[in-house]
VOGU-3710 file (C-alpha; in Angstrom, 3 decimals, decimal comma):
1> xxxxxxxxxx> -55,711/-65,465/23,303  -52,075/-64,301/22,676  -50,192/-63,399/26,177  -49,146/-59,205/26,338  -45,542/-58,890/26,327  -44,259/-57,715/29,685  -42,087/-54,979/27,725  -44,470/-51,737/28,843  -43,665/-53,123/32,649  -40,165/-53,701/32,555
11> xxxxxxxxxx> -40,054/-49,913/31,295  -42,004/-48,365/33,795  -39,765/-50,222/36,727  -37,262/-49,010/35,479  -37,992/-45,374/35,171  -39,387/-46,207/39,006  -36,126/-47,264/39,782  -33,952/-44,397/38,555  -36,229/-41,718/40,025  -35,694/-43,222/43,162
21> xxxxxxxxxx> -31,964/-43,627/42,715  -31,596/-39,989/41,300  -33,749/-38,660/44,751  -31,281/-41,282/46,419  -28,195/-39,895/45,236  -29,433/-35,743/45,685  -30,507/-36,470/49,008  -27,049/-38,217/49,988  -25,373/-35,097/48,546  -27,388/-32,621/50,294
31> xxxxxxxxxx> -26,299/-34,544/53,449  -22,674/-34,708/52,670  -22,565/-30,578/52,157  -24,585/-29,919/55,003  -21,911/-32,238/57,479  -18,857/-30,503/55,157  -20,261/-27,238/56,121  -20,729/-28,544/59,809  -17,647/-29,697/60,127  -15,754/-26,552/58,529
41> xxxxxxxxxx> -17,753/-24,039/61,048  -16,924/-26,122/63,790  -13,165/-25,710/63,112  -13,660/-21,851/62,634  -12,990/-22,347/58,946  -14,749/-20,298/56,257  -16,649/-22,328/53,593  -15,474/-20,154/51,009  -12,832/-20,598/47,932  -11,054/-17,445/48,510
51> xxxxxxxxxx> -9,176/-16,483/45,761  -5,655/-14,572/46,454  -3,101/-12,949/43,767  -0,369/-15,564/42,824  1,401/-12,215/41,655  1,212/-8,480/42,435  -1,352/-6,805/42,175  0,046/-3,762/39,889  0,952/-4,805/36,561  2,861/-2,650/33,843
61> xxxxxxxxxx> 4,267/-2,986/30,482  4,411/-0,957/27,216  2,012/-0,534/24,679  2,485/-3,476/22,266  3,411/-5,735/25,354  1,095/-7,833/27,501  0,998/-8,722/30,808  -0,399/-11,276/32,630  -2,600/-11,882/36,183  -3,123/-14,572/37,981
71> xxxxxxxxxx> -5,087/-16,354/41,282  -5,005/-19,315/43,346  -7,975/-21,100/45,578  -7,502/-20,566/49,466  -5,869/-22,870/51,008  -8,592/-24,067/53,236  -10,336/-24,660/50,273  -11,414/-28,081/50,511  -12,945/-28,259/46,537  -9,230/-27,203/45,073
81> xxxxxxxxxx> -9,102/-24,146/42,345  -12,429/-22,305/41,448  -14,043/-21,539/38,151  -12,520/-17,871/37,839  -14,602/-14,932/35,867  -12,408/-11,903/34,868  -13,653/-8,332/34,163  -11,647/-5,693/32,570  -12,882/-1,883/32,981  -16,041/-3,392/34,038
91> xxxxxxxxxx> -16,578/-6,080/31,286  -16,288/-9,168/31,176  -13,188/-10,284/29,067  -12,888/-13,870/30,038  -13,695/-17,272/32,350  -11,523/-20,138/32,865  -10,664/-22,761/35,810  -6,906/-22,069/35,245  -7,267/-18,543/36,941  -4,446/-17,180/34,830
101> xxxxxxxxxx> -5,634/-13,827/32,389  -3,292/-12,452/29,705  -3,857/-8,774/28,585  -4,358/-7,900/25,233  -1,100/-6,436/23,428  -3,279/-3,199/21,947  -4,359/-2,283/25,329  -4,495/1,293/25,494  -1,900/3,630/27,707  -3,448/4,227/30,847
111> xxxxxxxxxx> -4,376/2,707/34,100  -6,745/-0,111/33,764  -8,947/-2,307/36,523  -8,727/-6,046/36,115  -10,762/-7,701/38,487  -10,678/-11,387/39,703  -13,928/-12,863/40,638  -14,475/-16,542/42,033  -17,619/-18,595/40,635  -18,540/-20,109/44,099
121> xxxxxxxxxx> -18,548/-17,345/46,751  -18,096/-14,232/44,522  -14,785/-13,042/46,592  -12,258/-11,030/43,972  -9,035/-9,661/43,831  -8,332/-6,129/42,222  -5,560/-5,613/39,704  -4,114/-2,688/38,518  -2,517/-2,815/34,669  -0,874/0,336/34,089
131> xxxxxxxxxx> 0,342/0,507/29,777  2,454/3,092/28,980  4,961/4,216/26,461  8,486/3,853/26,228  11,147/6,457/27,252  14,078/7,462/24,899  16,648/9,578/27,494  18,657/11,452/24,823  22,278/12,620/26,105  25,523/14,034/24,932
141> xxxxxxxxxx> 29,132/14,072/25,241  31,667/16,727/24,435  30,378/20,337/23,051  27,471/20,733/20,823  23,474/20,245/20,149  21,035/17,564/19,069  17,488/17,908/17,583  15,938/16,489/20,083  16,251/17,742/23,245  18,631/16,361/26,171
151> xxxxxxxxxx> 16,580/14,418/28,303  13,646/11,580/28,659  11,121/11,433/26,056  8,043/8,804/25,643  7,166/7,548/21,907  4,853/4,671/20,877  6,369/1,450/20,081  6,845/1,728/16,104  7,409/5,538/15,959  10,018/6,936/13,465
161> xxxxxxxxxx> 12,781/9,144/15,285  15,523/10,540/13,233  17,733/12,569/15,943  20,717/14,693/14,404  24,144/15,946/16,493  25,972/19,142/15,132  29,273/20,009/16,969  30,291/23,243/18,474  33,237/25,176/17,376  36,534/23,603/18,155
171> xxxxxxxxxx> 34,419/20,346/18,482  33,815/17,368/16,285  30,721/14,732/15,615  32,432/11,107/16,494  29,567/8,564/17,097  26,011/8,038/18,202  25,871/5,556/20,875  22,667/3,633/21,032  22,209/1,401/23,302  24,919/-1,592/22,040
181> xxxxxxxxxx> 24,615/-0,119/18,534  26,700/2,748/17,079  26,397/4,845/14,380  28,877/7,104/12,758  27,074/9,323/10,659  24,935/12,678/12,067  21,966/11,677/12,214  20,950/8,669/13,451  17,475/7,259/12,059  15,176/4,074/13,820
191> xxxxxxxxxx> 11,730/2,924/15,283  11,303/2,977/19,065  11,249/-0,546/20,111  8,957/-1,944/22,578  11,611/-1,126/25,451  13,368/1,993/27,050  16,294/3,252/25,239  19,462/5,854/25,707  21,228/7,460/22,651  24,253/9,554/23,221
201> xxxxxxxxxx> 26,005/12,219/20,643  29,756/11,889/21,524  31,589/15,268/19,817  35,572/15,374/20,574  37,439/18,472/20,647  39,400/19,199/17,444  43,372/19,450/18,377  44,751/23,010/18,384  47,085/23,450/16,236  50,708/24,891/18,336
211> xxxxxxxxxx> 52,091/28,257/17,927  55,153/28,725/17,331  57,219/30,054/19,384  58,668/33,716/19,156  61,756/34,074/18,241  63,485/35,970/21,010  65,050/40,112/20,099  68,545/40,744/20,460  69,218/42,699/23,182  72,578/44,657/24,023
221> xxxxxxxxxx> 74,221/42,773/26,273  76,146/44,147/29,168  79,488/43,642/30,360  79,807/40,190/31,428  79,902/39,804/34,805  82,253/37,948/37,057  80,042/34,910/37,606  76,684/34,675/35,567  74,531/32,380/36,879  72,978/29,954/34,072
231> xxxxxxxxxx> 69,658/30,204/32,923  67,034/27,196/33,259  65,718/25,357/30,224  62,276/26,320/29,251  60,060/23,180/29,920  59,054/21,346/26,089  55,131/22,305/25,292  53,364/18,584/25,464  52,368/17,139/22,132  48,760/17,689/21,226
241> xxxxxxxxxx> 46,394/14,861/21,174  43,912/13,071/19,109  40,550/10,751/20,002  40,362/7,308/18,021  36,701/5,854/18,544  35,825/2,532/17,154  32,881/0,383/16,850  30,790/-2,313/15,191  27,716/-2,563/12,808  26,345/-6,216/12,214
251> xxxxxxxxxx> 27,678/-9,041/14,858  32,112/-9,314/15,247  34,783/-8,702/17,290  37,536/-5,554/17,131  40,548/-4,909/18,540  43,887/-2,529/18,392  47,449/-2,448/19,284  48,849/0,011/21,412  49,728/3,200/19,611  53,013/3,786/18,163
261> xxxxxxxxxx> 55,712/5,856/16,347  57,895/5,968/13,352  60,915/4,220/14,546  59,303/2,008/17,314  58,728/-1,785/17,408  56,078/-2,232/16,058  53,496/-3,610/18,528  52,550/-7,464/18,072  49,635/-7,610/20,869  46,093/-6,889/19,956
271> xxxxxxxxxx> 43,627/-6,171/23,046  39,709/-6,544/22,161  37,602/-3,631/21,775  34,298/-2,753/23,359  32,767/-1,016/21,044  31,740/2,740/21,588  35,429/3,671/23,321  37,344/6,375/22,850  41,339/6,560/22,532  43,418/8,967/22,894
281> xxxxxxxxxx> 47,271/9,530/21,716  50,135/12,326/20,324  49,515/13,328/16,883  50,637/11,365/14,039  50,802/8,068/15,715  50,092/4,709/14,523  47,654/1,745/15,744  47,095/-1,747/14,273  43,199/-2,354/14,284  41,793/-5,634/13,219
291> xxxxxxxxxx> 38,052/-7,455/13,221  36,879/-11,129/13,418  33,268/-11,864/12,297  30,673/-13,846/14,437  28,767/-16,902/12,893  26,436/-16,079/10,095  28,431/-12,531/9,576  30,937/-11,331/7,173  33,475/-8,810/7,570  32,807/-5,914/4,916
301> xxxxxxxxxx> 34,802/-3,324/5,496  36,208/-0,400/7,831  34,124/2,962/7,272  36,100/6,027/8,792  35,327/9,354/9,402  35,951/10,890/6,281  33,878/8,440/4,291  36,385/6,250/3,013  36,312/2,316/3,221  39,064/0,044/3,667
311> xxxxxxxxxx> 38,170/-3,935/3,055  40,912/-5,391/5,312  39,954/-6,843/8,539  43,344/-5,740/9,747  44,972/-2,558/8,490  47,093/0,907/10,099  45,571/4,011/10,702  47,863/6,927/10,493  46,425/9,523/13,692  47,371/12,766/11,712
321> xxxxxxxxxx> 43,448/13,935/13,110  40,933/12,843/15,426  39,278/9,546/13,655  36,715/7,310/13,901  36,723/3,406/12,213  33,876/1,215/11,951  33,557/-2,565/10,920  30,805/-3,746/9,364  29,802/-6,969/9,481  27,364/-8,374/7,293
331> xxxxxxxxxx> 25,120/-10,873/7,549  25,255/-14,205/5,755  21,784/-14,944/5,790  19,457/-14,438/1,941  17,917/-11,230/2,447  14,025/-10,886/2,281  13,674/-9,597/-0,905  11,136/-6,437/-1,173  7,646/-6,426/-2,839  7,712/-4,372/-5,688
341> xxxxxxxxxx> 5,136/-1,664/-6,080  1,897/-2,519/-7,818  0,158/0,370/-10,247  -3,305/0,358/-11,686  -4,319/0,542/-15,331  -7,953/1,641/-15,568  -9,530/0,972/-19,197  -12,624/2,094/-20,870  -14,134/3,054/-24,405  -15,746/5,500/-25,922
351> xxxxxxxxxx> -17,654/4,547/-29,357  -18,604/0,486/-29,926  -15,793/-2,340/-29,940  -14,234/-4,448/-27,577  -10,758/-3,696/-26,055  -8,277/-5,964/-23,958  -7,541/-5,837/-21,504  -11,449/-5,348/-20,717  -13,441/-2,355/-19,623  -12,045/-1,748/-15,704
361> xxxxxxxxxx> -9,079/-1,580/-13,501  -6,432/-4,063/-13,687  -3,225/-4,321/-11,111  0,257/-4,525/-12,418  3,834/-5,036/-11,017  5,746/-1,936/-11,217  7,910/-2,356/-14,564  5,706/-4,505/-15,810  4,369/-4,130/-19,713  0,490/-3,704/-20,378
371> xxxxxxxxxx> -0,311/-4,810/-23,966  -3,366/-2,909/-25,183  -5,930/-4,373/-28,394  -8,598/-2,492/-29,583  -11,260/-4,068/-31,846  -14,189/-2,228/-33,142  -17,800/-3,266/-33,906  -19,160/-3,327/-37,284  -20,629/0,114/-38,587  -17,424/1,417/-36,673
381> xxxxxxxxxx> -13,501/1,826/-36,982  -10,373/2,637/-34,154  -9,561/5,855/-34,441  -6,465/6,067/-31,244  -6,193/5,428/-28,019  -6,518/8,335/-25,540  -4,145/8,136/-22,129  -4,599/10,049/-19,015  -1,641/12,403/-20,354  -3,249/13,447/-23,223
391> xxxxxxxxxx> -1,287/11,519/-25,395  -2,717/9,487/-28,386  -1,291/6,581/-30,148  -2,972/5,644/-33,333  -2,062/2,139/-33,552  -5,018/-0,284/-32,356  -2,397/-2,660/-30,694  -0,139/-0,998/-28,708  2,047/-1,550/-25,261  2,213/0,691/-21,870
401> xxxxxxxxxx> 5,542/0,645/-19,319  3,574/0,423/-15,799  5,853/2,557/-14,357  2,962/4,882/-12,631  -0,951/4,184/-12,469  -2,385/4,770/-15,781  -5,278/5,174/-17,934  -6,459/4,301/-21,647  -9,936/5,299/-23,883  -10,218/3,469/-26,904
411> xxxxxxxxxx> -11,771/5,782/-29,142  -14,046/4,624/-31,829  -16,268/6,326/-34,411  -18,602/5,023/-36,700  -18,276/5,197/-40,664  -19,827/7,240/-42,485  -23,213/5,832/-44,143  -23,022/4,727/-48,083  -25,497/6,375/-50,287  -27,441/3,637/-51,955
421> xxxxxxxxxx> -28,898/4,524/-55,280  -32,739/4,522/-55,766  -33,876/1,079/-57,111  -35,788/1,718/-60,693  -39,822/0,939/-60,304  -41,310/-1,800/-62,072  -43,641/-1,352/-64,451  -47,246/-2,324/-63,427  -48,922/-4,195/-66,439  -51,493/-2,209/-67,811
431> xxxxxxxxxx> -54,755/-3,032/-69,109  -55,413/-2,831/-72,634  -57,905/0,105/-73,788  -60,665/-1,140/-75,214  -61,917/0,702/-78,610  -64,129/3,581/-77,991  -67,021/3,433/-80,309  -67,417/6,362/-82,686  -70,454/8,692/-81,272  -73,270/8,095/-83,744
441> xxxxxxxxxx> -73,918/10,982/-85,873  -76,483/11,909/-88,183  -75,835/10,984/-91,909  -74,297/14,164/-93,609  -76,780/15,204/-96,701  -74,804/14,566/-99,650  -74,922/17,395/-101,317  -75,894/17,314/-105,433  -73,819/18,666/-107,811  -75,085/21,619/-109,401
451> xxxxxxxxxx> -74,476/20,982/-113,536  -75,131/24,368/-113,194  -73,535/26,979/-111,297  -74,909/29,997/-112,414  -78,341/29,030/-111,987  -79,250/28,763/-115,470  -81,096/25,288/-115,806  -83,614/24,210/-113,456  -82,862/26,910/-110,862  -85,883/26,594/-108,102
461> xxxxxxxxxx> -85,643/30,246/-106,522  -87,739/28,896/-103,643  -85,766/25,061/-102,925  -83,555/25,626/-99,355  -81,565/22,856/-100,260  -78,160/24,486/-101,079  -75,642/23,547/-103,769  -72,304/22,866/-103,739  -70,051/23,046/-107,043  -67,322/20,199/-107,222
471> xxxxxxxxxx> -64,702/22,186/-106,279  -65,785/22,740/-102,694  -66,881/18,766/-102,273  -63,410/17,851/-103,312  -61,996/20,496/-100,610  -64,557/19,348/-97,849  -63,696/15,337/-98,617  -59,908/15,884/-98,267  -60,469/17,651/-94,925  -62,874/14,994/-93,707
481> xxxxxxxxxx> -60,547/11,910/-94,485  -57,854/13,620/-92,885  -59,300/14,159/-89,455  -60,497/10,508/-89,981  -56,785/9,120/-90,434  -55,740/11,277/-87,357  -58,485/10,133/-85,215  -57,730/6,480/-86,094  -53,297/6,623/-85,827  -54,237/8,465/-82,394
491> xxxxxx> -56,404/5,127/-81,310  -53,944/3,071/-82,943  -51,140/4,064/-80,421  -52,879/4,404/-77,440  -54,127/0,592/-78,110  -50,290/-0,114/-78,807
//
């Protein structure tokens, strides 16, 4: 008899064995946290992982920003940091064991309650996220009105503002100062950006222009006296002045001389510009302005106030009027070029054929040429093409400019039916008549000659049989053979 392998044994020990180990190793650990939490209440420390804010506890940014919270374990925590559950508004938004929770950047405006919670004792920590929009503060300088009002305004990040300056009398529009950018035209046109901004309309006054003097009346003048005691010199009227503003668009430097007349050195020192400021000098004077690119720009050109342009980086403005000069820099870098439009062409039929392109819409750049083919079925012909104008083209292959959305009908119409004449019967074969026999008749008494007529010889008074002379049997014979030869011809051709 074969000896059992001991294989089923060795199994079962071991499953013996690792039950025992596992109740070994639970029991151990049950042991261990019951002396931890001995030990910690003995030493008036809470067995807790109390979680506290690494940051404050009031977070704000702007709509289109985020924000972020975070915790850290107690520091009698003897386990280190805590599985961490967070709950936005009341729901649950996220878990992690890195107790660090970033906010969503389309988080409404509003206050919000982002709460903490830790996994092992259920302690939290409260946040409040407060989203809100940002402010523009509009302002002015000098006499005159904007569109929007002076003052703070909040917009969504993204929103279009266009915000126009118009002077007051005696006043002139210099600049829009936005923030580090300035623009020189009325009205200045962007999108709020995720961040508070200031924009300021800066008018100047427009220099009066002097009045003359008047020139003084003769008056009678009295005997001179002894001693006349000289008259003072009327003090000279000061010379009127003029604003020069200057600034940037794109990334350089500016800067200017100091101002200067006909007839004076010319000044060789050039002192950098901030951008934005406002000069001031006598009418008619002179100033040196120059700008110097930064890396990855280009010096364009100087716009001034009255539109013109002026592609030196260093040139001399003549300060016959108020004036304002900015450089434009621009930049070096290959523009992204700009998708052009796409328009629909929507075709269909009307009739039987086939058309390309096929029955449906079909997407095309704007400029772009459509090339239409109509091709009709047999029993039909093309008549035109119908577009969503009204307009018909009569040629079966023709092209469209997709310069708009458009639509084409390929009209087709079916030929008119052939008349087809009758095709001529064919004779069945017919069966030939048989003869007819000739209806039996009684034999005709032939009747005897009468030698003579007038009943002289042999007349028998009382015979009924009756007499005919020879005239009348040559009459009756003729007659007889006639109808015979027309009965016969007539069964002749119907036998034919």
């Amino acid at each position: 008899m074969a000896k059992k392998k001991p294989y089923a044994a060795i199994f079962s020990l071991a499953l013996i064995g690792i039950l025992f180990i596992g109740l070994g190793v639970s029991g151990a650990a049950g042991q261990f946290q019951q002396g931890l939490d001995s030990w910690l209440n003995s030493n008036g420390l809470p067995n807790s992982l109390t979680i506290y804010p690494a940051v404050s506890t009031t977070l704000t940014c702007y709509y289109g920003q985020t924000v972020t919270a975070a915790v850290s374990g107690g520091a009698n925590n003897p386990y280190g940091t805590s599985y961490v559950y967070w709950y936005l508004d009341g729901y649950s938004v996220s878990g992690s064991e890195s107790g660090v929770y970033t906010t969503s950047s389309t988080l409404a405006v509003g206050s919000h309650t982002l709460v903490a919670q830790d996994w092992f004792d259920q302690s939290t920590v409260t946040f409040t996220v407060i989203v809100s929009n940002p402010v523009l503060t509009v302002a002015k300088s000098g006499s005159g009105s904007v569109s929007i009002s002076v003052g703070t305004h909040a917009y969504a990040v993204g929103t279009h503002i266009s915000i126009t300056a118009t002077p007051a009398s005696g006043y002139q529009f210099s600049h829009w100062a936005r923030g580090t950018t300035y623009v020189f035209t009325s009205t200045d046109i962007f999108n709020m950006p995720a961040s508070d901004l200031s924009t300021t309309a800066v008018f100047v006054q427009v220099p009066a222009t002097p009045t003359p003097s008047p020139v003084p009346t003769a008056v009678p003048t009295a005997p001179p006296t002894p001693t006349p005691s000289p008259s003072p010199s009327p003090s000279p009227s000061p010379a009127p002045q003029v604003a020069l503003t200057m600034g940037t668009s794109g990334s350089g430097t500016i800067s200017k001389s100091a101002f200067y007349k006909d007839g004076d050195v010319v000044p060789f020192y050039m002192s950098t510009v901030t951008p934005g400021t406002t000069f001031y000098c006598d009418v008619n004077s002179k100033v040196k302005i120059a700008a110097s690119e930064d890396y990855g720009y280009t010096f364009s050109y100087w716009l001034l106030n009255d539109g013109t342009k002026d592609y030196s980086a260093s040139t001399t403005l003549t300060m016959s009027a108020s004036r304002t000069a900015l450089a434009v820099f621009v930049s070096t870098a290959t523009p992204t070029p700009t998708p052009l439009p796409e328009y629909t062409l929507s075709m269909s039929i009307s009739g039987s054929g086939t058309i390309t392109p096929s029955i449906g819409p079909h997407t095309y750049t704007s400029g772009t040429t459509a090339y239409l083919t109509a091709t009709a079925s047999s029993g039909y012909h093309f008549s035109y093409w119908l577009f969503e104008n009204g307009a018909k083209d009569y040629a079966a292959s023709t092209s469209l400019s997709m310069t708009q959305s458009r639509s084409a009908i390929a009209v087709f119409i079916a030929d008119d039916p052939e008349v087809t004449p009758a095709p001529e019967p064919t004779p069945l074969p017919t069966a030939k008549p048989q003869p007819t026999a000739a209806p039996e008749t009684s034999p005709t008494p032939i009747p005897t000659v009468d030698s003579d007529p007038n009943n002289t010889d042999d007349y028998d008074n009382s015979s009924s049989t009756p007499y005919i002379d020879a005239n009348q049997l040559c009459i009756v014979g003729g007659a007889a053979a006639l109808i015979i030869d027309g009965l016969w011809l007539a069964l002749v051709k119907k036998w034919i």
